[in-house]
PDB file of the backbone (N, CA, C, O) and the ligand in Angstrom, with CONECT records:
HET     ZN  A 101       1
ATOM      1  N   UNK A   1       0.846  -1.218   0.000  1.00  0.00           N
ATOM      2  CA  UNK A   1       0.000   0.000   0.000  1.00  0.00           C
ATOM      3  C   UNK A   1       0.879   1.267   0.000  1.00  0.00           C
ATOM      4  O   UNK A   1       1.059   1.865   1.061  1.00  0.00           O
ATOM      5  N   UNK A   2       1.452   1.711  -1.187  1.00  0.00           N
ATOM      6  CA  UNK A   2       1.998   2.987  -1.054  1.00  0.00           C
ATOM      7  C   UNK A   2       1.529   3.816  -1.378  1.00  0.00           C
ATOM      8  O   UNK A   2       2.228   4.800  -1.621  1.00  0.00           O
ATOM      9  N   UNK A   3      -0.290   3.906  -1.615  1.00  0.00           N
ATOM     10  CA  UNK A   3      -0.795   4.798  -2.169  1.00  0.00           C
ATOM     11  C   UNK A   3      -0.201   6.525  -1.753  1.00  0.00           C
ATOM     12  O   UNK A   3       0.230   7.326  -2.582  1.00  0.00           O
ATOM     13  N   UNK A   4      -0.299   6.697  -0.687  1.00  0.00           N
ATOM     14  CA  UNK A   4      -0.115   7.804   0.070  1.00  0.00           C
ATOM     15  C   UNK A   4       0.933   8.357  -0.418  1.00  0.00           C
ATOM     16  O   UNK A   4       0.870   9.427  -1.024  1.00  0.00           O
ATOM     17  N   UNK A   5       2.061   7.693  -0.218  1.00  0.00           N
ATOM     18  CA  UNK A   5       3.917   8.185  -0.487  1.00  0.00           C
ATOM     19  C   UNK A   5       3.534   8.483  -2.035  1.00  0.00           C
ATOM     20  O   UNK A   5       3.912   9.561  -2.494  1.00  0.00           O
ATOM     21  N   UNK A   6       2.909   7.719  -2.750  1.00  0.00           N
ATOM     22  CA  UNK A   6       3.133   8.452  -4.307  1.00  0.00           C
ATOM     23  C   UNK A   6       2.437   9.848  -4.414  1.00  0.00           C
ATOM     24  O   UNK A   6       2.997  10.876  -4.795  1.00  0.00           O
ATOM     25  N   UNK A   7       1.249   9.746  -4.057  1.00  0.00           N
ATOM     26  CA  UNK A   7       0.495  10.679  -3.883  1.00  0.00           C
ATOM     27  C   UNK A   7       1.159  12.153  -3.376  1.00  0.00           C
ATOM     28  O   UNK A   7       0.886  13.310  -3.697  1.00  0.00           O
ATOM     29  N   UNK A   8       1.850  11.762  -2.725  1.00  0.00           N
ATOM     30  CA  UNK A   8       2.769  12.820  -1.952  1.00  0.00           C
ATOM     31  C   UNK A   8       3.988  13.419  -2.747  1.00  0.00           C
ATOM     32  O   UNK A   8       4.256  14.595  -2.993  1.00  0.00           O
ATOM     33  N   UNK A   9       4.606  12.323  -3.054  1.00  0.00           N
ATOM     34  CA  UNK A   9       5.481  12.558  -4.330  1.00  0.00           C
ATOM     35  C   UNK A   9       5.113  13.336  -4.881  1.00  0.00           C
ATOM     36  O   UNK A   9       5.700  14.408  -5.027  1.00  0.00           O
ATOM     37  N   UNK A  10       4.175  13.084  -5.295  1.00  0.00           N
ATOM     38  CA  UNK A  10       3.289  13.555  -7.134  1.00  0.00           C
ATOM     39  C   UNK A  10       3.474  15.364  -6.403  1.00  0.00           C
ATOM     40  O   UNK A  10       4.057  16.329  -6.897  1.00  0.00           O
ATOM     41  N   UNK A  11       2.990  15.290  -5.565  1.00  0.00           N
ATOM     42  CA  UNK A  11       2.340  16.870  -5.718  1.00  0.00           C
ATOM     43  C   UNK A  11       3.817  17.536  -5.172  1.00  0.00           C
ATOM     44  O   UNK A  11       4.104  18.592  -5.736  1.00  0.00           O
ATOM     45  N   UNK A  12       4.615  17.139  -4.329  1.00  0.00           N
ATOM     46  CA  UNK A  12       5.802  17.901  -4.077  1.00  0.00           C
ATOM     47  C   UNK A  12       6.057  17.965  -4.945  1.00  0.00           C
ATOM     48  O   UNK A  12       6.558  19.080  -5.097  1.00  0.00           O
ATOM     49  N   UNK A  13       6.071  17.131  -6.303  1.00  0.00           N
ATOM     50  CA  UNK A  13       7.098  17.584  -7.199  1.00  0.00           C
ATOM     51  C   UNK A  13       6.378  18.665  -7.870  1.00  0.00           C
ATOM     52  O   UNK A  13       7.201  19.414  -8.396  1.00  0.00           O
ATOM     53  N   UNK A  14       5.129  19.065  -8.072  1.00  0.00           N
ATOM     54  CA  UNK A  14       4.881  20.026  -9.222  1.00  0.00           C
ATOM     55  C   UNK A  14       4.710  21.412  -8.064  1.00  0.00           C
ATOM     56  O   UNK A  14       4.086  21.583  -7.016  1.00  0.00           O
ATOM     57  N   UNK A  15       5.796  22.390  -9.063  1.00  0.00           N
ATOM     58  CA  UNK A  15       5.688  23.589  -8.361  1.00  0.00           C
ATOM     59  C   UNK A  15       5.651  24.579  -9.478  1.00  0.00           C
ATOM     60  O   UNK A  15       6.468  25.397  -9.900  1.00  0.00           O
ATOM     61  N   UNK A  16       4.663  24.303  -9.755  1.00  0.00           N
ATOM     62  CA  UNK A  16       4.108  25.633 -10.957  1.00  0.00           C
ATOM     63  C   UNK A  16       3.498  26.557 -10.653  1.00  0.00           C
ATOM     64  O   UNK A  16       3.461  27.331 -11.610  1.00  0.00           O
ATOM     65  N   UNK A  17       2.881  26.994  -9.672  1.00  0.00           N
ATOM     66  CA  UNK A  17       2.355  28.562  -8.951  1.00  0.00           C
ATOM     67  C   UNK A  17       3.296  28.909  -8.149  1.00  0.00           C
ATOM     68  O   UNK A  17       3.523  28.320  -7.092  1.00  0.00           O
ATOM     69  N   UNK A  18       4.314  30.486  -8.820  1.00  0.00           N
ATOM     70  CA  UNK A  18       4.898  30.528  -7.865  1.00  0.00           C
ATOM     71  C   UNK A  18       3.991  31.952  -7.318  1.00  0.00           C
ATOM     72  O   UNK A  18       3.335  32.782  -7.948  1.00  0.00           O
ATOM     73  N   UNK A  19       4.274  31.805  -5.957  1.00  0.00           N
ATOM     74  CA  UNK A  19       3.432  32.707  -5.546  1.00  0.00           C
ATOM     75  C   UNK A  19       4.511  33.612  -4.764  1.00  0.00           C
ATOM     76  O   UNK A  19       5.463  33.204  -4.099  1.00  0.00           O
ATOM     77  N   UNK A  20       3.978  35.438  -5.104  1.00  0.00           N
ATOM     78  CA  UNK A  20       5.197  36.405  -4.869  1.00  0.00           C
ATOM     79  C   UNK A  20       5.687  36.208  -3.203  1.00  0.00           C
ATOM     80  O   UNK A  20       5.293  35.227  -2.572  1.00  0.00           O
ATOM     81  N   UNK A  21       6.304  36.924  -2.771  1.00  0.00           N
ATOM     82  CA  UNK A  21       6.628  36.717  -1.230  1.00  0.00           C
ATOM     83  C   UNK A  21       6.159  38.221  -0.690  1.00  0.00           C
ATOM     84  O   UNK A  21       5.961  39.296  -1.255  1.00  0.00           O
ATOM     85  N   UNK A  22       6.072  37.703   0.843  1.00  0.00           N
ATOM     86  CA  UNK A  22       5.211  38.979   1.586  1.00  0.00           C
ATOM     87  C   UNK A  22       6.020  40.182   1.173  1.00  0.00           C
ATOM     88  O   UNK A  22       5.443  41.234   0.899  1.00  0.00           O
ATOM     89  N   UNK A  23       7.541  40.054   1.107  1.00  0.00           N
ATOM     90  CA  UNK A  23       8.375  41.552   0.963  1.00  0.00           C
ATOM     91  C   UNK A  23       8.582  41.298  -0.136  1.00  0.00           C
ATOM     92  O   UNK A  23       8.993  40.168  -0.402  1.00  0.00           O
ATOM     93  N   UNK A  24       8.345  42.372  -1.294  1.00  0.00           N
ATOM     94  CA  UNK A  24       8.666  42.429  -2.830  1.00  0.00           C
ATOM     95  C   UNK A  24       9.985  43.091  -3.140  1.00  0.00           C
ATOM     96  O   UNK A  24      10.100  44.107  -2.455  1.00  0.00           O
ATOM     97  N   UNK A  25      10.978  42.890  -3.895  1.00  0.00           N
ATOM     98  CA  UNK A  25      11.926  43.548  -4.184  1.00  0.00           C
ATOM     99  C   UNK A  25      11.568  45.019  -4.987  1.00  0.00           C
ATOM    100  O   UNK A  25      10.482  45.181  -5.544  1.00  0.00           O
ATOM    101  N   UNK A  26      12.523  45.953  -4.969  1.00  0.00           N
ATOM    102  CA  UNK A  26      12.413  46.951  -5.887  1.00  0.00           C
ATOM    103  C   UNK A  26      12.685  46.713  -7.070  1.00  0.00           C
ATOM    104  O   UNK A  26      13.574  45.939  -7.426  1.00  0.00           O
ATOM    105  N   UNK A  27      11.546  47.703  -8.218  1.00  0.00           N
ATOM    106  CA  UNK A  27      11.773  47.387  -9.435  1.00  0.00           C
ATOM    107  C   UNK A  27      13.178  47.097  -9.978  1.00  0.00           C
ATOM    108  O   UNK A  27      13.425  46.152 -10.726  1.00  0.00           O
ATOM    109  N   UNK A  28      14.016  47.930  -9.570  1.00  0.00           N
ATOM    110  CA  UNK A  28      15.343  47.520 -10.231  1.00  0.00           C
ATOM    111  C   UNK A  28      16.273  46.451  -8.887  1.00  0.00           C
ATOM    112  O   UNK A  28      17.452  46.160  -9.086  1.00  0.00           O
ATOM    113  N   UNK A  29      15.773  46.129  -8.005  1.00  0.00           N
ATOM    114  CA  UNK A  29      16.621  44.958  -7.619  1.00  0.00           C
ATOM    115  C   UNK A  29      16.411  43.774  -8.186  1.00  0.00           C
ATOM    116  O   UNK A  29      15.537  43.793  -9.053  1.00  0.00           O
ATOM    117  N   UNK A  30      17.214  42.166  -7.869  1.00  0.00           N
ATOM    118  CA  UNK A  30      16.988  41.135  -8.129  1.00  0.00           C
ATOM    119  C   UNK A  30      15.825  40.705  -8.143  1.00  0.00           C
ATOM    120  O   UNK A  30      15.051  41.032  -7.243  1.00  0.00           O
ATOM    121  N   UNK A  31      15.373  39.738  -9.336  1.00  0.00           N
ATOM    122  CA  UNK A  31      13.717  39.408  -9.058  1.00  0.00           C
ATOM    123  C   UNK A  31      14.149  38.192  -7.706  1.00  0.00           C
ATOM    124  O   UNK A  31      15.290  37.730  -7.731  1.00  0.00           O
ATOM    125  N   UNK A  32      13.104  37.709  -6.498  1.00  0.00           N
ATOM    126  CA  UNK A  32      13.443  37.006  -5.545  1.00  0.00           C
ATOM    127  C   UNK A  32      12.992  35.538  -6.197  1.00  0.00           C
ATOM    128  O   UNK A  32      12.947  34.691  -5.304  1.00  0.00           O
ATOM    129  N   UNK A  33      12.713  35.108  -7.256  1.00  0.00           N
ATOM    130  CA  UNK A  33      12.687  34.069  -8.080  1.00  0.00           C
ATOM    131  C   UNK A  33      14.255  33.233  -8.362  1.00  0.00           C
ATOM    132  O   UNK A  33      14.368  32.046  -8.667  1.00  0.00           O
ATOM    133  N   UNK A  34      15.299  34.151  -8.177  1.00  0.00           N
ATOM    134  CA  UNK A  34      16.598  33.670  -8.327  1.00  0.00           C
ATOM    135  C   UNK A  34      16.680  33.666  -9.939  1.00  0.00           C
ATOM    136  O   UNK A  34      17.252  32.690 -10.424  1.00  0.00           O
ATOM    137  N   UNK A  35      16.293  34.416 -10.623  1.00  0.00           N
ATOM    138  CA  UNK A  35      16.254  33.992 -12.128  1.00  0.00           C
ATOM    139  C   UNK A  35      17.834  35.032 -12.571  1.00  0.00           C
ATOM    140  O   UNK A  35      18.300  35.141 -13.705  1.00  0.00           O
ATOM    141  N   UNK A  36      18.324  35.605 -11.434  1.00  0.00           N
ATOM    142  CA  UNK A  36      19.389  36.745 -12.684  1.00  0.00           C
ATOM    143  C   UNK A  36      18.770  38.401 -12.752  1.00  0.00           C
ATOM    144  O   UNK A  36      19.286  39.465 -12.408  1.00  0.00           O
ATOM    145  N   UNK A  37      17.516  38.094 -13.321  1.00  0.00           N
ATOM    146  CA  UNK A  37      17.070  39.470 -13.856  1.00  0.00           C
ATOM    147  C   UNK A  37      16.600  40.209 -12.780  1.00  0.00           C
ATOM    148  O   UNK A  37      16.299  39.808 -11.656  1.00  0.00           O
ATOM    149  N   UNK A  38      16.563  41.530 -13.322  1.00  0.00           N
ATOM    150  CA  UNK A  38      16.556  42.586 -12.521  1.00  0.00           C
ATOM    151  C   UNK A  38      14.264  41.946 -12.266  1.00  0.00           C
ATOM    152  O   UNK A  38      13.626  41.106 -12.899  1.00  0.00           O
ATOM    153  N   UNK A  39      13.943  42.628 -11.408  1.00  0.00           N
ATOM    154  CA  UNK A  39      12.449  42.195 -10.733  1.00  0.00           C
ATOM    155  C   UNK A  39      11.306  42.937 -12.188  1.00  0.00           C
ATOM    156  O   UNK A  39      10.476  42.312 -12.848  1.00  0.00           O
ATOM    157  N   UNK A  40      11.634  44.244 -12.288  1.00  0.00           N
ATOM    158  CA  UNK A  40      10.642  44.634 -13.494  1.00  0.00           C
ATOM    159  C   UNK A  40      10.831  43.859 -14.810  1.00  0.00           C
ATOM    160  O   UNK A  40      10.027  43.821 -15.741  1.00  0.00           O
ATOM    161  N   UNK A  41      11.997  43.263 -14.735  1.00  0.00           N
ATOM    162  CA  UNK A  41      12.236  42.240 -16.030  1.00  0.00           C
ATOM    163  C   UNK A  41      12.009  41.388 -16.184  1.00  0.00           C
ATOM    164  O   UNK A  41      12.303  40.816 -17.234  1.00  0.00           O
ATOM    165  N   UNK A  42      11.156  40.661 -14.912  1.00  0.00           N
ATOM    166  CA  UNK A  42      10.970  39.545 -14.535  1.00  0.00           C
ATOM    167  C   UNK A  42       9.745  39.227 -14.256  1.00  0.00           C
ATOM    168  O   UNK A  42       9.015  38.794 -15.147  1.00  0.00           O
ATOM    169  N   UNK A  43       9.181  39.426 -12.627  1.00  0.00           N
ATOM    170  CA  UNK A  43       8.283  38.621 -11.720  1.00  0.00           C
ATOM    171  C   UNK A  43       7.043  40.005 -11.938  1.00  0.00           C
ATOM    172  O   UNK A  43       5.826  39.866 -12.057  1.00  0.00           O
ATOM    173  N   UNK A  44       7.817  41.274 -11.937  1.00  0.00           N
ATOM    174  CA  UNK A  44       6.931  42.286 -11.296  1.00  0.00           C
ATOM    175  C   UNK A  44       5.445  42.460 -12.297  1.00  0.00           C
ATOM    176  O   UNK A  44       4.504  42.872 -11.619  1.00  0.00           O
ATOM    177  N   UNK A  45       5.143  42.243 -13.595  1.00  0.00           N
ATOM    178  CA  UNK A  45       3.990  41.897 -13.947  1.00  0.00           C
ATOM    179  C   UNK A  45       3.433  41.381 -13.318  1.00  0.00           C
ATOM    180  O   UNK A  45       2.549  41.895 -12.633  1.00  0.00           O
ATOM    181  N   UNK A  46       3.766  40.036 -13.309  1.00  0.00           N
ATOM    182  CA  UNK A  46       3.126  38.435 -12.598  1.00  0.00           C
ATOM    183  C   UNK A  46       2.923  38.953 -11.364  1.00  0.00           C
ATOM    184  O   UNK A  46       1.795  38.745 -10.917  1.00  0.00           O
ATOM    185  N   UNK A  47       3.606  39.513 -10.733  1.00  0.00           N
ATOM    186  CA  UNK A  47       2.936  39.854  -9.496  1.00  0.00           C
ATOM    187  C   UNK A  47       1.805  40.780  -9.064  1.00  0.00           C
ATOM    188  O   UNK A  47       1.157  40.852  -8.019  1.00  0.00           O
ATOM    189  N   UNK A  48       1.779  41.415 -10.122  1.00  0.00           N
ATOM    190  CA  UNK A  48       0.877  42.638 -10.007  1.00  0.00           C
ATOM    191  C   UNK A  48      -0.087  42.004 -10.214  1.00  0.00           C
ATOM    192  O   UNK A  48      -0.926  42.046  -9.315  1.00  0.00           O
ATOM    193  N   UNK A  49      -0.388  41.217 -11.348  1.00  0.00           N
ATOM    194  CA  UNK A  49      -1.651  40.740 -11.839  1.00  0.00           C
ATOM    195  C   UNK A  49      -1.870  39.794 -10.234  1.00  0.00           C
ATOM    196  O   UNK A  49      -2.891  40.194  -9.673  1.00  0.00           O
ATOM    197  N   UNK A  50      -1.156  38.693  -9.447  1.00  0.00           N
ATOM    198  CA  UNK A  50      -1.182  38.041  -8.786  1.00  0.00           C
ATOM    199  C   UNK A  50      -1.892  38.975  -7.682  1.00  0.00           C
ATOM    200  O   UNK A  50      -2.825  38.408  -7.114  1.00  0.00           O
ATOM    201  N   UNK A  51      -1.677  40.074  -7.336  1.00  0.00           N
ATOM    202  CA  UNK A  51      -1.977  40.777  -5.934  1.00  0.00           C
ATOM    203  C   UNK A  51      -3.249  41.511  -6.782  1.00  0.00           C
ATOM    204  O   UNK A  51      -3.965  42.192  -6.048  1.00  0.00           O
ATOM    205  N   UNK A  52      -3.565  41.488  -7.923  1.00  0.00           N
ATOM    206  CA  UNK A  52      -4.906  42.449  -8.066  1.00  0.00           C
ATOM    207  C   UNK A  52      -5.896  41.165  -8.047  1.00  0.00           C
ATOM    208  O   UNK A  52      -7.090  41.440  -7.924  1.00  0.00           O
ATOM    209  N   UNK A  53      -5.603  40.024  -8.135  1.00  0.00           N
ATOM    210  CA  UNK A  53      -6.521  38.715  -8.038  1.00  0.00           C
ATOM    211  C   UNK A  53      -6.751  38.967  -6.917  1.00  0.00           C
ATOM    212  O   UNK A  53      -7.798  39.539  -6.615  1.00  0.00           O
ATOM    213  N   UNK A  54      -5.758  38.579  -5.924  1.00  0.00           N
ATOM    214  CA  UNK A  54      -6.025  38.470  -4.496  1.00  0.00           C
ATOM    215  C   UNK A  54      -6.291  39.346  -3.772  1.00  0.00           C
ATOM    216  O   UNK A  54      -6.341  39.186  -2.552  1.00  0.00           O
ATOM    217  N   UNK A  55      -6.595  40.826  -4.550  1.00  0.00           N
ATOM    218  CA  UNK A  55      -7.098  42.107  -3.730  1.00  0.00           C
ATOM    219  C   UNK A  55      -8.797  41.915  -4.020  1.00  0.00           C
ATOM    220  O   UNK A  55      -9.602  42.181  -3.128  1.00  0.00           O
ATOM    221  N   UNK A  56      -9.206  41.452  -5.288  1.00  0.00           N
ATOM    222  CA  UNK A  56     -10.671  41.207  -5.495  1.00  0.00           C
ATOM    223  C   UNK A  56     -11.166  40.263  -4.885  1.00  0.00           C
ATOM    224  O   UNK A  56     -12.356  40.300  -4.570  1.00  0.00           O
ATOM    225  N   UNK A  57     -10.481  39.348  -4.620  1.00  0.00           N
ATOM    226  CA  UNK A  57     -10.901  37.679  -3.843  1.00  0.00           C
ATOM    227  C   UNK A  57     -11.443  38.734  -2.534  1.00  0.00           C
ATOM    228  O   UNK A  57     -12.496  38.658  -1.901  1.00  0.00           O
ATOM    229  N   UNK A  58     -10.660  39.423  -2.437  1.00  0.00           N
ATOM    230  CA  UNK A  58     -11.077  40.115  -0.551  1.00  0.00           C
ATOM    231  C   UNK A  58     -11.947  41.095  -1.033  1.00  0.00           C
ATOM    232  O   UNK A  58     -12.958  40.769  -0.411  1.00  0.00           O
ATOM    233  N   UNK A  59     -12.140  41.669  -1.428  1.00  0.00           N
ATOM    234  CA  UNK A  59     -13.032  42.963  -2.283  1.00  0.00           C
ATOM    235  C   UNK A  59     -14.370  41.685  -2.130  1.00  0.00           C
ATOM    236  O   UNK A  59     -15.216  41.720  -1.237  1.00  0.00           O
ATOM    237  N   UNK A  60     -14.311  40.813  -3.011  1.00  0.00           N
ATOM    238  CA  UNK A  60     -15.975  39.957  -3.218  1.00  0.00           C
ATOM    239  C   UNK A  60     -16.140  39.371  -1.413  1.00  0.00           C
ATOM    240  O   UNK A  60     -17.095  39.598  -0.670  1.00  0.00           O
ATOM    241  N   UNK A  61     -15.269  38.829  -1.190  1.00  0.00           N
ATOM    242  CA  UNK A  61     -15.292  37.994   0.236  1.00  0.00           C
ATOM    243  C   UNK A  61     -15.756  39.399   0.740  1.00  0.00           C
ATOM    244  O   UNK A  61     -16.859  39.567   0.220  1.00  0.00           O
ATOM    245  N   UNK A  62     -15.474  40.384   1.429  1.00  0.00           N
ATOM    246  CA  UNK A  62     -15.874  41.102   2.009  1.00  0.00           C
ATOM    247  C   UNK A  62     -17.099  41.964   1.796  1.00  0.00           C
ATOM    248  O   UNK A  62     -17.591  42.562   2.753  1.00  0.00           O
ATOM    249  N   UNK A  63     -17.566  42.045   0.687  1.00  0.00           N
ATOM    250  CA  UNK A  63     -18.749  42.414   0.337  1.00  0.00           C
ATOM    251  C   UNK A  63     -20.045  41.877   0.350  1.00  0.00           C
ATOM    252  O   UNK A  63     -21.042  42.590   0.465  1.00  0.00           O
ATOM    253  N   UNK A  64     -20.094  40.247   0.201  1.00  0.00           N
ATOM    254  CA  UNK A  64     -20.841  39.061   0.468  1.00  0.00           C
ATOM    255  C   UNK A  64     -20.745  39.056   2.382  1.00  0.00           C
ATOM    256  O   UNK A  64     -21.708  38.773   3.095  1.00  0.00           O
ATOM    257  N   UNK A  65     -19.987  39.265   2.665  1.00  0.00           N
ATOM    258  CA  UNK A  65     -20.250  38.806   4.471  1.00  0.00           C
ATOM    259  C   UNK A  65     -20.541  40.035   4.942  1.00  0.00           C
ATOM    260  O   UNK A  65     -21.299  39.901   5.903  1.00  0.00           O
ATOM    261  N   UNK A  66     -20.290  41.227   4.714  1.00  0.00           N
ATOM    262  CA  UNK A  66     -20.499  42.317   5.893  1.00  0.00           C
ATOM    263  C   UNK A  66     -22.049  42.987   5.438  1.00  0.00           C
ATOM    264  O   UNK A  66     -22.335  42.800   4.255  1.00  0.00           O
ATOM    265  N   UNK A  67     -22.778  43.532   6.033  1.00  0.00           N
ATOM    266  CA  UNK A  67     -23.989  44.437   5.568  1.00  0.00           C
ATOM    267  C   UNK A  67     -23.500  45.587   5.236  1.00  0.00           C
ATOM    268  O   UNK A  67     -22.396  46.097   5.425  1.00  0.00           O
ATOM    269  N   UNK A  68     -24.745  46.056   4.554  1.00  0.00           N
ATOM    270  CA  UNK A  68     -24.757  46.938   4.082  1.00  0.00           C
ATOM    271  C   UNK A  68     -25.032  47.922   4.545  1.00  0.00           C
ATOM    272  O   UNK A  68     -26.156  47.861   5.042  1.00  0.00           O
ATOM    273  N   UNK A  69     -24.326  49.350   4.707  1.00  0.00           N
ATOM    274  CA  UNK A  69     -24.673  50.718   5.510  1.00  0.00           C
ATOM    275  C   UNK A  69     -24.591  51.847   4.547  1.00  0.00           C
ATOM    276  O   UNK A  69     -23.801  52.067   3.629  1.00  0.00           O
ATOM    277  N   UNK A  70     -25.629  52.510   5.005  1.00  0.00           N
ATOM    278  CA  UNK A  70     -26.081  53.763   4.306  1.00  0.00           C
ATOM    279  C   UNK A  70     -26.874  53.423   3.179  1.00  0.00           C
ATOM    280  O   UNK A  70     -27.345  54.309   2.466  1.00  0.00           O
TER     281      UNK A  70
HETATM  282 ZN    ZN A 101      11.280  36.357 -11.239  1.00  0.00          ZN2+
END
């Protein structure tokens, strides 16, 4: 029965969302991806688009749970 251990395998190995980190580099420092390139040459799109997803996820979440005033 190794179902589990493969299972486990399987997903450690795929790391295809990388997701930005809490402290962002400056446009012209290193992207924190380790890729070489400077961050606007790199991640800093992807990230932007990444944090305007996750600013609406909270924008809808918060609009659905709290009432409405005024
Ligand atoms: Zn990068």
């Amino acid at each position: 029965m190794g179902l589990f251990g493969r299972f486990f395998k399987k997903e450690d190995k795929e790391d295809h969302s990388q997701v930005p980190p809490k402290v962002l580099p400056m446009r012209n420092d290193l992207c924190w991806c380790d890729s070489g390139l400077k961050y606007k040459k790199c991640h800093l799109e992807q990230d932007q688009l990444y944090l305007e997803k996750q600013y609406q996820k909270e924008l809808a979440a918060k609009k659905s749970c709290s009432p409405v005033f005024g």
